[in-house]
C-alpha positions as CSV (number, residue, x, y, z in Angstrom):
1,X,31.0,61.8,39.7
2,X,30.8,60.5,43.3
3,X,26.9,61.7,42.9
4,X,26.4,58.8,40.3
5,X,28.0,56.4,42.1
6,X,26.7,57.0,45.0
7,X,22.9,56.9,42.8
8,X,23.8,53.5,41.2
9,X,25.5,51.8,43.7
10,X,24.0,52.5,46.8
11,X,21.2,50.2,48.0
12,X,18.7,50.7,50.7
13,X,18.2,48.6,53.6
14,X,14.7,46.8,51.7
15,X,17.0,46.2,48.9
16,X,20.2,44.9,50.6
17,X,17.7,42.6,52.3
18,X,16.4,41.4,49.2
19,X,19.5,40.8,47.8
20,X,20.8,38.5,50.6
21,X,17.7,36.3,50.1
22,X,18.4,36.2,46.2
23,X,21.1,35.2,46.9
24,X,20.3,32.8,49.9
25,X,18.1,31.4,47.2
26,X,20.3,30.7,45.0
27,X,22.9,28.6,47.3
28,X,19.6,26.3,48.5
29,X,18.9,25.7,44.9
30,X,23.3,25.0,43.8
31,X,23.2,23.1,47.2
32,X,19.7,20.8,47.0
33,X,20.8,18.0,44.5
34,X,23.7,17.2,46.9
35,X,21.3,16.7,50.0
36,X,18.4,15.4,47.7
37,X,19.9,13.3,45.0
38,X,16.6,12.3,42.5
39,X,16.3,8.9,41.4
40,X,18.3,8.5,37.5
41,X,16.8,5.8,35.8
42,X,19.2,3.3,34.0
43,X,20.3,3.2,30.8
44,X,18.2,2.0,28.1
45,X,20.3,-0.9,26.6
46,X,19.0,-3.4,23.5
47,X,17.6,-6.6,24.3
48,X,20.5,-8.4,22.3
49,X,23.0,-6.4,24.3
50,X,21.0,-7.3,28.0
51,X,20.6,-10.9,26.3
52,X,24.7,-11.0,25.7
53,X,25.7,-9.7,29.0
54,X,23.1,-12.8,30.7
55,X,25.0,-15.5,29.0
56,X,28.7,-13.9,29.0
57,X,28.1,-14.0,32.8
58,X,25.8,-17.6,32.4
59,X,28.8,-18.9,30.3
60,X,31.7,-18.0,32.3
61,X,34.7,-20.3,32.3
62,X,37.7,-20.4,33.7
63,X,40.7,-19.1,31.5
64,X,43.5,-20.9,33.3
65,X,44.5,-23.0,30.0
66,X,42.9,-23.0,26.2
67,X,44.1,-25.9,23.9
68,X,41.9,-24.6,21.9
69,X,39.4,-21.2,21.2
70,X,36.3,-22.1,22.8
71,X,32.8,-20.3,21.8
72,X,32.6,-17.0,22.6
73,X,30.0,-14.2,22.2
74,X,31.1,-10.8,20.5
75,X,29.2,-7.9,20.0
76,X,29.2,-6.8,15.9
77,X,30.5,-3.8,15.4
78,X,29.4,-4.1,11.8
79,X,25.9,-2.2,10.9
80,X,25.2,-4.8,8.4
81,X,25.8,-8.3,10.7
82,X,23.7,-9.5,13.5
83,X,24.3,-7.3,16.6
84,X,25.6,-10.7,18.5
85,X,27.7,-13.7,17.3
86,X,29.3,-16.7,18.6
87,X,32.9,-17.9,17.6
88,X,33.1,-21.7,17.8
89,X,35.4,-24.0,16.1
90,X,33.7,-25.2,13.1
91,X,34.1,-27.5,9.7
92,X,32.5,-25.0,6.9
93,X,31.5,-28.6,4.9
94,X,29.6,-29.3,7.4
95,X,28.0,-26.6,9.6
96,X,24.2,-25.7,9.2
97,X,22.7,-22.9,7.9
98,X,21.8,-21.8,12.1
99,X,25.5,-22.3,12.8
100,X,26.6,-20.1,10.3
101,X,24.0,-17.6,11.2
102,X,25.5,-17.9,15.7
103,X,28.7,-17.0,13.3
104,X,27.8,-13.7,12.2
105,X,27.2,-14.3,8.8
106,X,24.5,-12.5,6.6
107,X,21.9,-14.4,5.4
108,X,22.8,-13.1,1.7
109,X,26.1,-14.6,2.2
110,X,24.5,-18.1,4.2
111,X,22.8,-18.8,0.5
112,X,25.9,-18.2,-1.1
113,X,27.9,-20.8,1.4
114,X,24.8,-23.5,0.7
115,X,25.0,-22.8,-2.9
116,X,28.4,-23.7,-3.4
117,X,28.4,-26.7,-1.4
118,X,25.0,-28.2,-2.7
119,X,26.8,-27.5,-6.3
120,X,30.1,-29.7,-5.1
121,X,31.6,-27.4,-3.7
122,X,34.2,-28.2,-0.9
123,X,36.7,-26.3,1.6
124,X,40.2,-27.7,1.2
125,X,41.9,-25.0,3.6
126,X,40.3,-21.9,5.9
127,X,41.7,-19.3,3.6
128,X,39.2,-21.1,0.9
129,X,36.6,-18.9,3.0
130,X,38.0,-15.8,1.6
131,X,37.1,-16.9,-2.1
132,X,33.5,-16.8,-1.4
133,X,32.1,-14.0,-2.9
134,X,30.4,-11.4,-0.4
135,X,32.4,-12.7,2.2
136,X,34.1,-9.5,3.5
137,X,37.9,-9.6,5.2
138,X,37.0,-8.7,8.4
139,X,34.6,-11.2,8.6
140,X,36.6,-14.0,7.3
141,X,39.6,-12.7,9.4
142,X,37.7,-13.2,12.5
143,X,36.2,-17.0,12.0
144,X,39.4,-18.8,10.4
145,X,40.9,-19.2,13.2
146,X,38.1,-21.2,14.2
147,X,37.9,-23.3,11.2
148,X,38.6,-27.1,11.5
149,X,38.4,-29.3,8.8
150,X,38.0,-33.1,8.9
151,X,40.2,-34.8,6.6
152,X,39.0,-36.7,4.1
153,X,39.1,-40.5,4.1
154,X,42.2,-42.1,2.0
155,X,40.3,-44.6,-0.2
156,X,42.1,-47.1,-2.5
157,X,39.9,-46.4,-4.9
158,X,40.3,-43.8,-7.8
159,X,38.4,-40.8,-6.6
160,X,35.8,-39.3,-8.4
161,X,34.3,-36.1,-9.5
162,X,31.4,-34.6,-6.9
163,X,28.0,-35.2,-8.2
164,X,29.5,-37.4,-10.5
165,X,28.8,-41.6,-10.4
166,X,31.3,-43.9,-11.9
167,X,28.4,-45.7,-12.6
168,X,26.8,-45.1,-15.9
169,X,23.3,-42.9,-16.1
170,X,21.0,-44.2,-18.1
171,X,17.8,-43.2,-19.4
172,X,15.0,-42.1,-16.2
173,X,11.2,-41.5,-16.4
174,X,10.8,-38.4,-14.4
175,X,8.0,-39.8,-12.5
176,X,8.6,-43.1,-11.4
177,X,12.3,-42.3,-11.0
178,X,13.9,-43.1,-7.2
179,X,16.1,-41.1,-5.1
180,X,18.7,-43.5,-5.9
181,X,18.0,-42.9,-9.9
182,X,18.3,-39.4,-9.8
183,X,21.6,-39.2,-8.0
184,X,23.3,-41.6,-10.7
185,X,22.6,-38.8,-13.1
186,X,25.8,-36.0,-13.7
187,X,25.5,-32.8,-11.8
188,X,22.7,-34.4,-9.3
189,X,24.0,-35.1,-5.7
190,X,22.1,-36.3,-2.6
191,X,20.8,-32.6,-1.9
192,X,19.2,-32.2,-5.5
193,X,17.6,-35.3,-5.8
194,X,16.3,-35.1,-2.3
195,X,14.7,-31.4,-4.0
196,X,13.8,-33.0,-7.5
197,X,11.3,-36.2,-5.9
198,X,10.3,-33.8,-3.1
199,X,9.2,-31.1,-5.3
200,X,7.7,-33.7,-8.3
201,X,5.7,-34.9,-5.0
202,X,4.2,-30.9,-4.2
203,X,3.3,-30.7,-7.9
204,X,1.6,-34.1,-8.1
205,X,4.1,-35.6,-10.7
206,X,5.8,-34.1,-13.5
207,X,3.6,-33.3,-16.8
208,X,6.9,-32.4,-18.8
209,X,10.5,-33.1,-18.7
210,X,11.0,-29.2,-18.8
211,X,9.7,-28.8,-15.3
212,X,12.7,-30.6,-13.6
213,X,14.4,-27.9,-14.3
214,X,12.0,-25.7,-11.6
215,X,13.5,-27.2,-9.1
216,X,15.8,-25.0,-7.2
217,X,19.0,-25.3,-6.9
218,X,19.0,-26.8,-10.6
219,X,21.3,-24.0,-12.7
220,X,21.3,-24.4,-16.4
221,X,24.6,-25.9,-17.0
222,X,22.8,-29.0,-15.0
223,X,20.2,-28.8,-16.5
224,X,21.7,-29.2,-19.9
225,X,23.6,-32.5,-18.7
226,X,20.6,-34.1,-17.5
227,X,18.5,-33.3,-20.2
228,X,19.5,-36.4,-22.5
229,X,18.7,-38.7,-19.9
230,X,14.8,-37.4,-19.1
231,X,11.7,-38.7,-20.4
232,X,8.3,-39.3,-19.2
233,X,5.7,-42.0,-20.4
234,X,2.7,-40.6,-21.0
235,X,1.0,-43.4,-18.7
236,X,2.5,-41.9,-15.9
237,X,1.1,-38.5,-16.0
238,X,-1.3,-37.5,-13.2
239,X,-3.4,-35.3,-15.5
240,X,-5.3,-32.0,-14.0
241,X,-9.0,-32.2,-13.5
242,X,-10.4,-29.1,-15.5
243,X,-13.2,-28.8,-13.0
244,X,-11.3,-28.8,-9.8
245,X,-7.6,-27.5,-10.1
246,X,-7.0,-24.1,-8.8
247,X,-5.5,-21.0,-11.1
248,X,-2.3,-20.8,-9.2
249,X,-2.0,-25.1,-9.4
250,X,-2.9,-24.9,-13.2
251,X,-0.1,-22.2,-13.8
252,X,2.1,-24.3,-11.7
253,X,1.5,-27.8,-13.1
254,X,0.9,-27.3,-17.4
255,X,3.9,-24.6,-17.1
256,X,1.6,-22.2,-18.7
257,X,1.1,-18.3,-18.2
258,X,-0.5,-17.3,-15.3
259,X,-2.6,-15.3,-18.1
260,X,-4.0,-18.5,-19.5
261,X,-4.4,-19.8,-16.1
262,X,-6.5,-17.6,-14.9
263,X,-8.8,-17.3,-18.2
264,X,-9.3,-21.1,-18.1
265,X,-10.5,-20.8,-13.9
266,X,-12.9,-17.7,-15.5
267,X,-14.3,-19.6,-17.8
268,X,-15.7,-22.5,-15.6
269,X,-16.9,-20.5,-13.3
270,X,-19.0,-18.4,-15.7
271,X,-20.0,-21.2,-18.0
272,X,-20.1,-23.8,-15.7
273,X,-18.3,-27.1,-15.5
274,X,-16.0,-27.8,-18.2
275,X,-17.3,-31.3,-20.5
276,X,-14.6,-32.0,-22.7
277,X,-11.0,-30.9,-23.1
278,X,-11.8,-29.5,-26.4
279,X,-14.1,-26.5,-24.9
280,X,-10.1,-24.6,-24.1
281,X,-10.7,-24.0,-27.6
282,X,-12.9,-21.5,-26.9
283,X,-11.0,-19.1,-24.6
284,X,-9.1,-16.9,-26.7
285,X,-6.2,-16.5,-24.7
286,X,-5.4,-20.2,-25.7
287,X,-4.0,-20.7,-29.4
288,X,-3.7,-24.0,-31.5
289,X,-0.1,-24.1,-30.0
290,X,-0.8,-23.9,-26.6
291,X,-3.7,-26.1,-26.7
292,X,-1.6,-29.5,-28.5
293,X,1.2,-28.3,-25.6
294,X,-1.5,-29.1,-22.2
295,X,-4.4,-31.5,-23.6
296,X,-1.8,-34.5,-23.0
297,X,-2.0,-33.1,-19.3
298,X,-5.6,-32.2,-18.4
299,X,-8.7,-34.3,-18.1
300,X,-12.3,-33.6,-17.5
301,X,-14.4,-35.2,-14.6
């Protein structure tokens, strides 16, 4: 027994040698990062997180006293809402569409905000914030506190409904109308008829009374109220020139398929210049119907 210990445990001189410089080695190597230390490059941080810190320490006020909360950068810990957002006293009946977004709020969720006020829609109370739909708690829970809305003016007069004139409508042609016109009609407020003339002015006038309803913001139930008060003389009708309209503008304009639009383009430009109105006739894609519906709007030059 001691002859097998003695075999496996006994070391020469070379080897007990080697074994003090293994393990002299090994020391150096445990002791080098202390003696050495390597440069450790910083950590890698998002450019709205570096862009936060800069302003929180840009920004800095003094906290001594706080009538009220002043604005105030958070980091989101929401994966859907922007990484940074700014809490600011605000009156949701008035704030813009950027100030909602320096509040954290979606952009699916802005739409739904602008939508409701274009449509008459009006915050009576912060909690009001909570009926809007995508509008989650914890979201809501963090801006009410900042919400501050102006009172409204006490008028001796009966109020009325919004988008609503006391004043009678009366009958409108959709192309000559004013801004002033449109906004006597039910339904149509500052915002839509701002939209209505500005859109009748991208199209180059209305050709039917149907296209009004294009406009956005313009939801069916609106639509339907207005709808009795519309007309257009035929006299003021900027009529399409065959020969130089573009498919997409054709499609647009006559409120035709895009189909159609694009046969009528084809034709031209295989056959040559159009010379009368009648020659639509002979594009299939356009039936009897569909023809009596656009010849009151197109021309030929």
């Amino acid at each position: 027994m001691k002859r097998i210990w003695k075999d496996y445990f006994t070391f020469s001189k070379k080897e007990r040698i080697a074994v003090m410089a293994l393990l002299l080695l090994i020391a150096l190597f445990i002791a080098a990062p202390y003696f050495y230390p390597g440069k450790r490059n910083p950590p890698v941080l998002s450019k709205a997180l570096s862009d936060f810190v800069k302003n929180s320490k840009a920004t800095q006020l003094s906290q001594d006293s706080i009538a009220e909360p002043r604005e105030s950068f958070t980091v989101s810990k929401y994966a859907n809402e922007p990484l940074v957002y700014a809490l600011f006293p605000f009156d949701p009946n008035t704030v813009s569409e950027t100030e909602w977004k320096r509040l954290g709020i979606s952009d699916k969720t802005i739409h739904t905000l602008l939508n409701y006020r274009n449509k008459g829609g009006r915050f009576k109370s912060p909690e009001d914030i909570r009926k809007i739909w995508g509008m989650k708690k914890e979201v809501a829970d963090r801006i009410i506190p900042y919400v501050k809305i102006a009172e409204m003016v006490s008028s001796p007069y009966p109020a009325k409904k919004i988008g609503i004139s006391n004043t009678q409508p009366s009958m409108i042609d959709i192309n000559t109308a004013t801004l002033e016109d449109w906004k006597l009609l039910p339904g149509i407020g500052e915002v839509l008829a701002n939209r209505i003339v500005k859109y009748r002015e991208r199209m180059g006038g209305f050709t039917n009374e149907a296209q009004v309803k294009a406009t956005y913001g313009i939801s069916d139930s609106v639509f339907r109220l207005i709808a009795p008060y519309l007309r257009i003389d035929p006299e003021t009708i900027q009529k399409i020139n065959l020969n130089t309209i573009s498919a997409y503008e054709l499609r647009i304009r006559a409120h035709i398929p895009d189909a159609v639009a694009r046969a009528i383009i084809a034709y031209r430009q295989q056959y040559g210049p159009y010379q009368s109105v009648n020659d639509l006739k002979k594009i299939v894609f356009i039936s009897d119907s569909l023809f009596q519906k656009i010849i009151g709007q197109v021309k030929v030059d």
